[in-house]
N, C-alpha and C positions, 0 to 999 in steps of 0.2 A: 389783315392777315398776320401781320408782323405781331399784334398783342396776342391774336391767339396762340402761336407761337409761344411767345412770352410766357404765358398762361400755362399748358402744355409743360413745356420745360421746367416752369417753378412748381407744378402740379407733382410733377415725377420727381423733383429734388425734394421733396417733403415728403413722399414717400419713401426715396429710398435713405431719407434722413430718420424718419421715426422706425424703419426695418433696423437702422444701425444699430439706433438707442436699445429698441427694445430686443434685438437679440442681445446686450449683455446684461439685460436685467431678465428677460425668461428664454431659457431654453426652448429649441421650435419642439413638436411632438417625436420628430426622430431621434434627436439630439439626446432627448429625455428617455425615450426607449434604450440607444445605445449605452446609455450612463448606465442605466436596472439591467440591460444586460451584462457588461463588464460587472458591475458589482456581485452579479450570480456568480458571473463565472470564478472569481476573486474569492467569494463565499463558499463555491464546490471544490474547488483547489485547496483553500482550507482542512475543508472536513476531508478529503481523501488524504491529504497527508496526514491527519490526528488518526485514522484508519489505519492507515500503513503503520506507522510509528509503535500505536497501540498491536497490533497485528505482529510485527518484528518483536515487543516486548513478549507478550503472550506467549508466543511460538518460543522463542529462547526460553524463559523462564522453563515451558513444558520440554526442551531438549534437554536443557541443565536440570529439571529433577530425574530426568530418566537415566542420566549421565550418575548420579548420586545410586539412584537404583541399579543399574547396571555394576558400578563397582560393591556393591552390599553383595549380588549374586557370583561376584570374581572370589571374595574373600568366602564365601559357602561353600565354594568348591574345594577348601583342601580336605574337608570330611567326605570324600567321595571318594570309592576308590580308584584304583588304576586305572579300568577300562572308562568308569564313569568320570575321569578328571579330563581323562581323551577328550570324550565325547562333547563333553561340556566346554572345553577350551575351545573345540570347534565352535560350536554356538556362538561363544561369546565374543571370535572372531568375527564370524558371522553379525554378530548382533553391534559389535564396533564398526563395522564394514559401512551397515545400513545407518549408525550412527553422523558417520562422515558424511555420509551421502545426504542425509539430510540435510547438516551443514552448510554442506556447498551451495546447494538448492537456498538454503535460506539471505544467506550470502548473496546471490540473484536479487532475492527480492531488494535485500538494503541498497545494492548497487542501480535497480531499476530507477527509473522517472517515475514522476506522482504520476502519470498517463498509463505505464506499461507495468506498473509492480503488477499489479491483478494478475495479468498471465502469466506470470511465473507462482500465482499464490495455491493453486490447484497441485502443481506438484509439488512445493511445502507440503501441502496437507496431505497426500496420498505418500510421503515417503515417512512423513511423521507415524503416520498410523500405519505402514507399515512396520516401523519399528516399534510401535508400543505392542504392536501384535505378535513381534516375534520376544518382544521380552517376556508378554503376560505367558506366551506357548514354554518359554526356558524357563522361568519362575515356577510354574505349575508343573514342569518334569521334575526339575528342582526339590519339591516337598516328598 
């Protein structure tokens, strides 16, 4: 009884001797699934931030040309007359108004986490295209 025993014990000590070994020479099936996941998610963390980043450039570049545009239609206004310099200096209050506002909004997104920019990126975009609509509308009163 005592060798089977024996037997038994040295049986289970070679096995959990060659589990040792061989967990540091192969990964089990889980181990290796959790590695390919972490590295996705490593790799998707990546590409939303090159996303965002490209997205913050994009967007500025298109608020600073309309910022260039917007002053070309300030300086057109002194060939307008009296009532129409009124009128126009409204707008273009107006059209600085919707200016800031975008800013701010874009401001959000820089400030966001690579998880949470996206929701603030829908109002970037509807305040941007708000303002290029109210420019292309005073540009085209404008001629």
């Amino acid at each position: 009884m005592k060798m089977k025993l024996n037997a038994v014990v040295l049986g289970l000590a070679c096995v959990v001797a060659a589990n040792a070994a061989g967990r540091g020479a192969q990964p089990t099936p889980g181990e290796k699934i959790k590695d390919e996941v972490d590295q996705t998610v490593d790799d998707v963390e990546a590409y939303v931030s090159d996303k965002k980043a490209d997205y913050e450039k994009r967007t500025k570049a298109g608020l600073d040309d309309l910022d260039v545009k917007i002053d070309q239609l300030d300086r057109k206004m002194s060939g307008l007359s009296k009532e129409g310099k009124k009128k126009a200096k409204a707008r273009l209050k107006e059209l600085k108004k919707k200016r800031k506002a975008a800013g701010k909004k874009l401001n959000k997104v820089k400030a966001a986490s690579e998880k949470e920019w996206a929701r603030f990126k829908a109002g970037v975009d509807d305040a941007v295209n708000d303002l290029k609509k109210a420019y292309e509308d005073f540009k085209a009163d404008m001629k």
